[in-house]
N, C-alpha and C positions, 0 to 999 in steps of 0.2 A: 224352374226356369229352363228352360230349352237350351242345349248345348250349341257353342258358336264355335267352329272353325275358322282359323285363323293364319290369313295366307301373308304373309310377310311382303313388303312392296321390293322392290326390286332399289337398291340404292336410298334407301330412305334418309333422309337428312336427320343427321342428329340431334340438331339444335333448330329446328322450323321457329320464325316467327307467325305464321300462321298456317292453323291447320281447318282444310276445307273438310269438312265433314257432310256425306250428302246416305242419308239412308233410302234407299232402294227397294220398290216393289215390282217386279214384270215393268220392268224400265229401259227394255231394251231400244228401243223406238227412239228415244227421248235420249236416253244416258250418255251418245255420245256428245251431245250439244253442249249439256253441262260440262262432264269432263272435257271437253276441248277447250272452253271457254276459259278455265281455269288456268291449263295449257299454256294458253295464248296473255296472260296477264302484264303488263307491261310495268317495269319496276326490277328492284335487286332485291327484295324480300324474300328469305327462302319461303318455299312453302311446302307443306305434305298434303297430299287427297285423301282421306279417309272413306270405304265408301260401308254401309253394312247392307247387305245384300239379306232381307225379308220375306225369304225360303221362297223365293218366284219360283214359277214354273215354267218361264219363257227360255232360258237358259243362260240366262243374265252372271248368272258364277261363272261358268266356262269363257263366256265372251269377254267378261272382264279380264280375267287372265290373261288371255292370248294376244288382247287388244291394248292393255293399261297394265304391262309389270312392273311399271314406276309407281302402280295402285295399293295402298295397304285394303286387304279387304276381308270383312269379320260375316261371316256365311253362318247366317242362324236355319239349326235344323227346323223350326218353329217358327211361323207367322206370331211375331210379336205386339205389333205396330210402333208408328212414329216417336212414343214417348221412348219407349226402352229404346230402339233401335240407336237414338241422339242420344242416350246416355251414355250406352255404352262405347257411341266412337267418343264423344268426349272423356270417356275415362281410357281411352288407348290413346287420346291425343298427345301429343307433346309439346306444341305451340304455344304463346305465350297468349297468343288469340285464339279464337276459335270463328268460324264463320260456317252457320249450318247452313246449307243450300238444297234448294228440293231437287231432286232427279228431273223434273221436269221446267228448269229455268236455268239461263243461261248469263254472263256476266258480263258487261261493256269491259275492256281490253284494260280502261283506269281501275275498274270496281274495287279491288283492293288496295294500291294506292292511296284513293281520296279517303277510303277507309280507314287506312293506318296512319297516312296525314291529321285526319278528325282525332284517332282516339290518343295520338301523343299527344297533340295539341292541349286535350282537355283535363281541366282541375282534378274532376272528377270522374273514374269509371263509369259507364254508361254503358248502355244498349242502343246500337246504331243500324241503321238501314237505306237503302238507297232507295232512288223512284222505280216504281215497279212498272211496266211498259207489257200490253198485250201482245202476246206473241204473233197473232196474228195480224193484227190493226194496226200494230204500233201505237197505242191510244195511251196515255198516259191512267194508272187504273188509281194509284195512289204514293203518296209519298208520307206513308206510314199510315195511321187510323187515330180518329178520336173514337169515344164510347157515347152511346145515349145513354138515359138512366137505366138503362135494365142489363147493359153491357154486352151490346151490340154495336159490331164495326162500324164507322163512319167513315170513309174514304178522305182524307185529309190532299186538298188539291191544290191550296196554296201554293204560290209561287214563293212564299216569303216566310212562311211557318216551318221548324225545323223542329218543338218540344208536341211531341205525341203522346198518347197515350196507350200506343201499342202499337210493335211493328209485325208484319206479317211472315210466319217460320217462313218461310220460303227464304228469305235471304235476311239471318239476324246474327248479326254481328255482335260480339265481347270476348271480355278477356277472361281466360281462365278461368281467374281467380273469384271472377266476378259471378259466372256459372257457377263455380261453387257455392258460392257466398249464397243466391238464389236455390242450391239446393238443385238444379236442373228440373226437368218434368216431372210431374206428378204421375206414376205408371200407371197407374186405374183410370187416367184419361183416357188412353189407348192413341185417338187423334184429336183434331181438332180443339183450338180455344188453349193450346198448350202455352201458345206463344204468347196470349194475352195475360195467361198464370204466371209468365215468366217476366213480363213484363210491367204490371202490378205490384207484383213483388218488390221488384227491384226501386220503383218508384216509392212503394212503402218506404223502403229503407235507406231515402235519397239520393238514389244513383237515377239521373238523367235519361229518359229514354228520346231519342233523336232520329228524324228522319232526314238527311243530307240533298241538298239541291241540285246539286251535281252528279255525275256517272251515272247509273243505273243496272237494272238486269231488266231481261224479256221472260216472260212467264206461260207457260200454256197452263191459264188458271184451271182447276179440275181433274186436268189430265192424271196426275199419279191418283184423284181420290172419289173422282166423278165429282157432278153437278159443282154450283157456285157458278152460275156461268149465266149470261143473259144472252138468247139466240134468238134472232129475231123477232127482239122486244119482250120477252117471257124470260123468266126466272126459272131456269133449271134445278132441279135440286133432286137429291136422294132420300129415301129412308133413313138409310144409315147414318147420311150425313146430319141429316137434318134430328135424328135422336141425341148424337153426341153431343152437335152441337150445343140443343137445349139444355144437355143434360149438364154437359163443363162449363157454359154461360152462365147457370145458374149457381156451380159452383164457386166458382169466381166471384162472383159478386156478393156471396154467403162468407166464402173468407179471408175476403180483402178489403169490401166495401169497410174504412175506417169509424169507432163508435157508435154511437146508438142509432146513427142511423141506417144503418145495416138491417136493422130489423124491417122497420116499416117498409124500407126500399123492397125487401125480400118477399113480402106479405104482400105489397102492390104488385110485385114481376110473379110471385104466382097466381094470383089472382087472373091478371094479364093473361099468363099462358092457356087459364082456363079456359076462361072467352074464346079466345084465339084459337084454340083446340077444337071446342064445341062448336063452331061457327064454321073454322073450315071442313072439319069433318061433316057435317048437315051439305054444306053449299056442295063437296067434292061427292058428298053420298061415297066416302071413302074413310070405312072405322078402324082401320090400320093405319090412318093417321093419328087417331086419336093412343090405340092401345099400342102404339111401336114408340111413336114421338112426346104426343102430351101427358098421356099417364105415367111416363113411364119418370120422367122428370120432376113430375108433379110427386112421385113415390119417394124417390130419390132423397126429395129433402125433408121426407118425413125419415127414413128407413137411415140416414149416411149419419150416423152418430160420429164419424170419424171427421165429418166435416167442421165441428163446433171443437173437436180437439186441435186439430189444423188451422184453424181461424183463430185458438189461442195462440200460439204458437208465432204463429206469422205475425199476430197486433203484439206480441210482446216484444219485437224488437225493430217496430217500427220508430220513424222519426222523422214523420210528417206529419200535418192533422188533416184534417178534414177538406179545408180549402184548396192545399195545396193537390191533394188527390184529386181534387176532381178539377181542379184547373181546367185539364184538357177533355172534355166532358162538354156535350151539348146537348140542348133542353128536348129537344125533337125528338122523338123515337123513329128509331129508324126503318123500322118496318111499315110502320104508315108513310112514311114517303115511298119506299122501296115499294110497297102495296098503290099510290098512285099512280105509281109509273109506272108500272109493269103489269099491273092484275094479280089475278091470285096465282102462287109459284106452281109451276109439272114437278108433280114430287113422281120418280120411279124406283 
């Protein structure tokens, strides 16, 4: 594991009720939006910044320093990604919360407030998030996600709906205890789909996951990871993106979807992929969708033996069944809507 230097913040509060945790890629562009945002939060809560700095090259260490000495900041000599990056600030955190935010999204002035308001309030620990809002448009994007059967986002827009089925890393709020409890990311995810591992989980094992109707953050969706992005009417997307995502969608749904029907589900969403694979790669006459994205998934769940041991694992100490997991779950696949309206996606 790659060594991380470790700059101490300037005054750091002993006892934080919440600690912001935001991991960092060539985030200089961006990073002061967030960190001001925090800044600027309105309330007596203590809080601390955490930020891990993801060996950029833009000189995003140096500027944090000189800019943010009130910053604890953990400087990996190594490109690690997202999963490790949020482990490791949650395990230097000290807050009794934690609230991970992406370098590239910014916080309404309440955001933490209505946050710490919600999770005293509630019976039960949970997983909480606010309405996410395009940085550019101002457009309201989501106010958390349902899943289709293959466990694909659904943008959740209700004005009245608050139990999700996943809320989006970018701004996902819990306690400690509760990220432990969950175990935090799975590090062989690298990115992507973490947040829905993290989420799933937690539902397996009765803790609430919630999307709040109030306050908000603003988002430049993409910006720290490329694609995800819809520009004038077409579906943007990566390679890169677009492999992991298959690849930890598939995962997820191999070891969280509760009892036997896990299998079939799994046996139809590969199937799916296959199609889906075969069909775009012909239409795009691009076979580097096929050998980067669909095979490579499609491999995955024959080759990840460690998957069926972690699916044991996770169902043995669930305590939910079946119904209530898929509660927040809609019949529609999402791609074939997202494939209506849009056309077929620019993968670069």
């Amino acid at each position: 594991m790659a060594m991380v230097h470790r700059f101490p913040a300037l005054n750091r509060p002993e006892a934080p009720l919440v600690s912001v945790c935001i991991a960092n890629f060539n985030g200089i562009e961006v990073l002061h939006d967030c960190i001001d945002s925090v800044l600027a939060q309105q309330g007596q809560a203590m809080v601390e910044i955490l930020v891990h700095d993801d060996a950029s090259t833009d000189g995003s260490v140096a500027w944090i320093r000189s800019r943010y000495p009130q910053v604890e900041l953990l400087a990996s000599e190594a490109n690690v990604g997202f999963c490790v990056a949020n482990n490791r600030l949650v395990a230097d955190a000290r807050g009794a919360y934690v609230l991970l935010l992406n370098n590239d999204a910014a916080l309404f002035p309440d955001a933490l407030a209505v946050l710490l308001q919600e999770a005293s309030g509630s019976p039960t620990p949970g997983i909480l998030t606010l309405p996410q809002y395009d940085w550019d448009s101002g457009a309201l994007v989501d106010r958390g996600c349902l899943l289709d059967p293959f466990h694909n986002p659904v943008p959740n827009l209700s004005a009245t709906r608050t139990d999700v089925a996943m809320v989006i890393g970018a701004c996902m709020f819990m306690s400690r205890d509760l990220w432990h409890e969950i175990g935090g990311f799975p590090e062989w995810f690298g990115s992507i789909a973490e947040d829905m591992y993290a989420c799933c989980v937690a539902r397996l094992r009765g803790h609430p996951v919630r999307a709040l109707l109030f306050s908000g953050y603003r988002h430049r969706q993409g910006a720290s990871f490329g694609g995800n992005r819809v520009d004038q009417g077409k579906l943007r997307t990566t390679y890169r993106r677009r492999a992991l995502s298959e690849r930890n969608k598939t995962a997820v749904l191999a070891i969280c979807t509760p009892g036997v029907l896990a299998w079939p589900m799994l046996a139809l969403h590969c199937a799916s992929l296959l199609v889906e694979g075969v069909v775009l790669s012909l239409l795009k006459r691009d076979w580097r969708l096929w050998r980067d994205v669909y095979r490579n998934a499609l491999r995955e769940v024959v080759l990840q033996r460690a998957w069926r041991d972690h699916r044991r694992r996770i169902q043995s100490v669930r305590h939910v069944g079946v119904r209530d997991y898929l509660r927040p779950f809609v019949a529609m696949p999402r791609k074939l809507v997202m494939l209506a309206r849009h056309g077929m996606p620019t993968v670069r």
